[in-house]
C-alpha positions in Angstrom: 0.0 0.0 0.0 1.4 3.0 -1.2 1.4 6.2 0.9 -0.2 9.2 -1.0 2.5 11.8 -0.4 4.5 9.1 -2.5 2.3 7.9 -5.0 2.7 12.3 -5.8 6.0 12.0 -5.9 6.0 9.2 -8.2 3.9 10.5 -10.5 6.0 13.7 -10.5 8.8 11.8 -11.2 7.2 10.5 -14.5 6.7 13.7 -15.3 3.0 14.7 -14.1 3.7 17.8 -11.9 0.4 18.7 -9.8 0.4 22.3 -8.9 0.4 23.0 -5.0 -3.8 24.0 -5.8 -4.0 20.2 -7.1 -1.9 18.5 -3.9 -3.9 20.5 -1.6 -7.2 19.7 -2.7 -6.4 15.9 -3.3 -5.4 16.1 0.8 -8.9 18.4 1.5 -10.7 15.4 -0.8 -8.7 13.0 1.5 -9.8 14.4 4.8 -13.1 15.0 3.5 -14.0 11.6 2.7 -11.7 9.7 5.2 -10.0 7.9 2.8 -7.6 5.7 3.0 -4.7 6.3 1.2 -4.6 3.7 -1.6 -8.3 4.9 -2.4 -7.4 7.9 -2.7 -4.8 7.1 -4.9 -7.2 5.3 -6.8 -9.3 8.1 -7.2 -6.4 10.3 -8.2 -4.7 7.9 -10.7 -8.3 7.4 -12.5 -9.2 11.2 -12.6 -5.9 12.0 -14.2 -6.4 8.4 -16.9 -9.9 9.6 -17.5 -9.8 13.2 -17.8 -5.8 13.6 -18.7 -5.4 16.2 -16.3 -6.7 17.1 -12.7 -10.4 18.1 -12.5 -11.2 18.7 -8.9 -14.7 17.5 -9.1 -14.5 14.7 -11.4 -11.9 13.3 -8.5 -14.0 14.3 -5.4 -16.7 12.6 -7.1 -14.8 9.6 -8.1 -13.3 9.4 -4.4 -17.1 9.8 -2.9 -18.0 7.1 -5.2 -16.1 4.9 -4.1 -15.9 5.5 -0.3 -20.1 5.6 -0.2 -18.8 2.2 -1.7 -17.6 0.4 0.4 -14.5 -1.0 -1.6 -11.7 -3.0 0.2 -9.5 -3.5 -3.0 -8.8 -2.6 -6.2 -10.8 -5.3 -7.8 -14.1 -3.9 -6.0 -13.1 -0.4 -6.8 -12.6 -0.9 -10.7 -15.7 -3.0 -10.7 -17.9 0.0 -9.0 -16.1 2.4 -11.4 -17.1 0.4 -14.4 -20.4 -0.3 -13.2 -20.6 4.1 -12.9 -19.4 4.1 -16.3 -16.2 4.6 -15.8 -13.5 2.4 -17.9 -10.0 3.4 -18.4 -6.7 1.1 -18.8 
């Protein structure tokens, strides 16, 4: 399970730089919710696949989704996703 503040850094090290605006409303989405960390990186990983780029309310949506969801893996939380119309590889 990988920690948020890393998953960031990994991402920026591939190149996708989130602005501070971005980071600090990911964390106010985290907070918000309770999420656990690899949900939330969920969320953030399929926001950025889906919309190829961070949209605030597409991810706080995404990461209510699948809170209100119940999920306890990734399996569960693709199969919600899909089943909300929401495919990406």
């Amino acid at each position: 399970m990988e920690k948020l503040e890393d998953y960031i850094c990994r991402l920026s090290s591939k190149g996708f730089r989130l602005g501070e605006e971005a980071i600090g409303f990911i964390y106010f989405g985290k907070q918000l919710t309770s999420a656990p960390d690899w949900i939330v990186n969920i969320a953030l990983e399929n926001t950025l696949k889906a919309q190829k780029r961070f949209d605030g309310g597409f991810y706080i949506s995404l990461l209510e989704t699948l809170v209100n969801g119940k999920v306890s893996n990734r399996k569960e939380a693709n199969q919600l996703m899909k089943e909300h119309g929401l495919q990406v590889s």
